[in-house]
C-alpha positions in Angstrom: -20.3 -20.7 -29.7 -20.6 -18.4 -27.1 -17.7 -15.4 -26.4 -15.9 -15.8 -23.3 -16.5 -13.8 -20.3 -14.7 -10.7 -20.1 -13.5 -8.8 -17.1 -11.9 -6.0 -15.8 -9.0 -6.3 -13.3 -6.7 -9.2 -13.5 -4.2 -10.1 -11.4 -0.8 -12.4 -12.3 2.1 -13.5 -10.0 5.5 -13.0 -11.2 9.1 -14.8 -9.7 11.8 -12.4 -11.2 14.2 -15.1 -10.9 12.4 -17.4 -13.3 14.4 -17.7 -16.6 10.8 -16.9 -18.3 10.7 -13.6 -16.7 12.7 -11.1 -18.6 15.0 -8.4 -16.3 13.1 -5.5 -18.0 9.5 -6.8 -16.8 8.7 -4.0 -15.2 9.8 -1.4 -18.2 7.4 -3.5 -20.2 4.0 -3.5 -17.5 5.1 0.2 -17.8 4.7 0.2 -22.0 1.4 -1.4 -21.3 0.3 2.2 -20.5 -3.1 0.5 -18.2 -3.0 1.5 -14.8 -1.1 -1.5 -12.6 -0.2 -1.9 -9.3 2.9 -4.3 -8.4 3.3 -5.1 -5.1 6.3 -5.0 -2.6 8.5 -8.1 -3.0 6.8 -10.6 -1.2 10.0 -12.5 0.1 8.7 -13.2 3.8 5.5 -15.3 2.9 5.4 -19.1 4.4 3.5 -22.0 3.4 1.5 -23.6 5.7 4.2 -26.3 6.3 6.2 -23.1 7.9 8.6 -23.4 5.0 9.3 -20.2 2.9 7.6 -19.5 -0.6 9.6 -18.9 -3.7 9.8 -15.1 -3.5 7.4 -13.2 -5.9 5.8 -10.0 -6.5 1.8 -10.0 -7.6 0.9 -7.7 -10.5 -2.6 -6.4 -10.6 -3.8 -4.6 -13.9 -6.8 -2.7 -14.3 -8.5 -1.6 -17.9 -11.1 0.7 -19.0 -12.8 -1.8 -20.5 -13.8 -5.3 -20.3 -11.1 -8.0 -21.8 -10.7 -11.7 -21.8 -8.6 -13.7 -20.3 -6.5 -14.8 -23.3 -6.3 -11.6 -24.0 -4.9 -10.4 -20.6 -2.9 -13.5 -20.6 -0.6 -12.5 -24.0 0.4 -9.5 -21.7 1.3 -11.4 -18.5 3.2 -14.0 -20.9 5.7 -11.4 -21.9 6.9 -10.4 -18.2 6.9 -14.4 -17.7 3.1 -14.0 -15.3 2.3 -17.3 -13.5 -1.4 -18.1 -13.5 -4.4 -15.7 -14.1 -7.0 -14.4 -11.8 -9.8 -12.5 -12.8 -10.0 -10.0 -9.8 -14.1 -9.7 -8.6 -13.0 -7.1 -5.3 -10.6 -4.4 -7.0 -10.1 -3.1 -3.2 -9.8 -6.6 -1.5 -7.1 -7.6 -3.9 -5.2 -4.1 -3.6 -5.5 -4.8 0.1 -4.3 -7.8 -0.1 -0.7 -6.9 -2.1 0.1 -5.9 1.0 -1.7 -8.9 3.4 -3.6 -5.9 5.2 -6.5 -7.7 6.1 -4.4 -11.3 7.0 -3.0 -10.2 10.2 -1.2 -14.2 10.7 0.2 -12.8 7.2 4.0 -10.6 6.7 2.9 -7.2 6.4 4.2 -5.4 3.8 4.5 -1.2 3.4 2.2 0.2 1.5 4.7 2.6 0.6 6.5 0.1 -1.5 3.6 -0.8 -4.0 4.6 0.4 -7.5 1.7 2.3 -9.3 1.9 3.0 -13.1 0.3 4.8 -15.3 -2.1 7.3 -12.7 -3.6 4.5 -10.3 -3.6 5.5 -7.0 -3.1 2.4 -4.6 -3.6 5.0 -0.7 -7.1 5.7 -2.8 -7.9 2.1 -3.8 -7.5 0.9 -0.9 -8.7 3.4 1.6 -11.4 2.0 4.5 -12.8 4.6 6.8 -11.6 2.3 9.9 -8.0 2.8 8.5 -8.2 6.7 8.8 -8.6 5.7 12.5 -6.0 3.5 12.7 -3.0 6.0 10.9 -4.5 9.0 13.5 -3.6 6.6 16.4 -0.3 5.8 14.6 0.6 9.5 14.0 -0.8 10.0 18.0 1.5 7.4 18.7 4.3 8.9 16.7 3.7 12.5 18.2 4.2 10.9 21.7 7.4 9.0 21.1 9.3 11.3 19.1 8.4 14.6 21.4 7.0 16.5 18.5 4.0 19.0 19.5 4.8 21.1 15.9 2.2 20.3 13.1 4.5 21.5 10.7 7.1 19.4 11.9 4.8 16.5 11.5 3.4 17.6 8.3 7.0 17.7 6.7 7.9 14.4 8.1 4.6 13.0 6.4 4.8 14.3 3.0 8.8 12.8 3.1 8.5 9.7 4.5 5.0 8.5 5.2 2.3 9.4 2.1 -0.3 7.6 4.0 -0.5 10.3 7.1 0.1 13.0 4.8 -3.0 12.3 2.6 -5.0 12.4 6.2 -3.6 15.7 7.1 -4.2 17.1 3.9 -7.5 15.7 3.6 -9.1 15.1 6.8 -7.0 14.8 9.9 -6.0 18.4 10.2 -8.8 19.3 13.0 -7.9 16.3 15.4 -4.0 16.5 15.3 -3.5 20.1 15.8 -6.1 20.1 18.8 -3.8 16.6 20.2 -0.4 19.0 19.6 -1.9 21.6 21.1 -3.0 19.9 23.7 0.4 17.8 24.0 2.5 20.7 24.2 0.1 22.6 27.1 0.7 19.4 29.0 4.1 19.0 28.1 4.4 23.2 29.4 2.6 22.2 32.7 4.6 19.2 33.5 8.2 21.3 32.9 6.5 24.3 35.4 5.7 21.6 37.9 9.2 19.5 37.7 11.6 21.8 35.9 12.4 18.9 33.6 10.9 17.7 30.3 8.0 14.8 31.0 9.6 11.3 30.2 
C-alpha cells in the first residue's frame, strides 16, 4: 500500500469558544516549537447570505520537512483545529490571514498576525507592488500629519507601524527623504508667500 502524500505547510481553523478548544491553545502551538503564523481574530467575516461567521482565527504551520496529514492532524487536535488544509502557496495563504488580496473581504492588520518560533509574516508575504503601495501610505501620512522630519517618521514606524519601518530600513530611505525634503521646501515657500502654515 502506498504512503500518503506528505507536505509542508498546513493550515487549520480554530473557534476559541468551542468547548474542544482548550484556553491555553496558543501556549501549546508555541510548545510545538515549528514556525506558525495565527492570524488576527477574524470576527468581521460574512457568509454569503450577509450573515456573520462564527468568529475564528486560522493557524498556518510550516515544517522543515515534509509530514502527513494525520500526522499534522494529532497537532491541530490538541488546540481543538477544525479541518485540514494542505497549503500549495505558502505566500497566498499568509496573504490571505489577513484577506489582502480579497478586497470585498474585512481587512485585517498585518500587525496583529502572531508569529512563533522565528517566522517572519512582513517577509512571507512581501510583493514588490506592496512596497509601492506602504510609500504612498507613508506619502499620505507625511501630508496629513505635517511631518517633513525623517526621524520623526522613522520613530513613529519602528513604534507603531513595522510594515513602513522595514521599507525605510531596507529600501525606502532614498524616496522619502527626497519627498520630506521636498515637503518641507514647499511648505517654507508657501509660509514666505502667506505668513501662515499651508492647509
Amino acid at each position: 500500500m502506498a504512503s500518503a502524500r506528505r507536505f509542508r505547510n498546513f493550515a487549520t481553523v480554530v473557534y476559541p469558544d468551542s468547548e474542544n478548544t482548550p484556553d491555553s491553545w496558543l501556549s501549546i502551538l508555541q510548545d510545538f516549537k515549528t514556525p506558525i503564523l495565527v492570524s488576527p481574530f477574524h470576527d468581521q467575516d460574512l457568509n454569503p447570505t450577509g450573515e456573520p461567521k462564527k468568529p475564528h482565527y486560522h493557524v498556518l504551520i510550516m515544517f522543515e520537512g515534509m509530514k502527513s496529514p494525520d500526522q499534522v492532524k494529532e497537532l491541530f487536535d490538541q488546540v481543538g483545529g477544525v479541518g485540514l488544509e494542505t497549503v500549495n502557496s505558502l505566500r497566498g495563504y499568509a496573504r490571505y490571514l489577513c484577506h489582502l488580496d480579497n478586497p470585498d473581504k474585512h481587512q485585517y492588520f498585518p500587525g496583529d498576525v502572531q508569529q512563533m518560533s522565528g517566522v517572519d509574516y512582513l517577509e512571507i508575504i512581501g510583493l514588490p507592488s506592496d512596497r509601492y503601495e506602504l510609500i504612498g501610505e507613508m506619502i499620505d501620512y507625511c501630508q496629513v500629519e505635517y511631518i517633513y522630519s525623517y526621524a520623526t517618521l522613522l520613530v513613529y514606524a519602528r513604534h507603531n507601524r513595522q510594515d513602513w519601518f522595514r521599507i525605510l530600513c531596507d529600501s525606502g530611505t532614498i524616496v522619502i527623504k527626497e519627498f520630506l525634503k521636498s515637503l518641507r521646501w514647499e511648505h517654507e515657500q508657501y509660509m514666505k508667500e502667506n505668513g501662515r502654515p499651508n492647509g
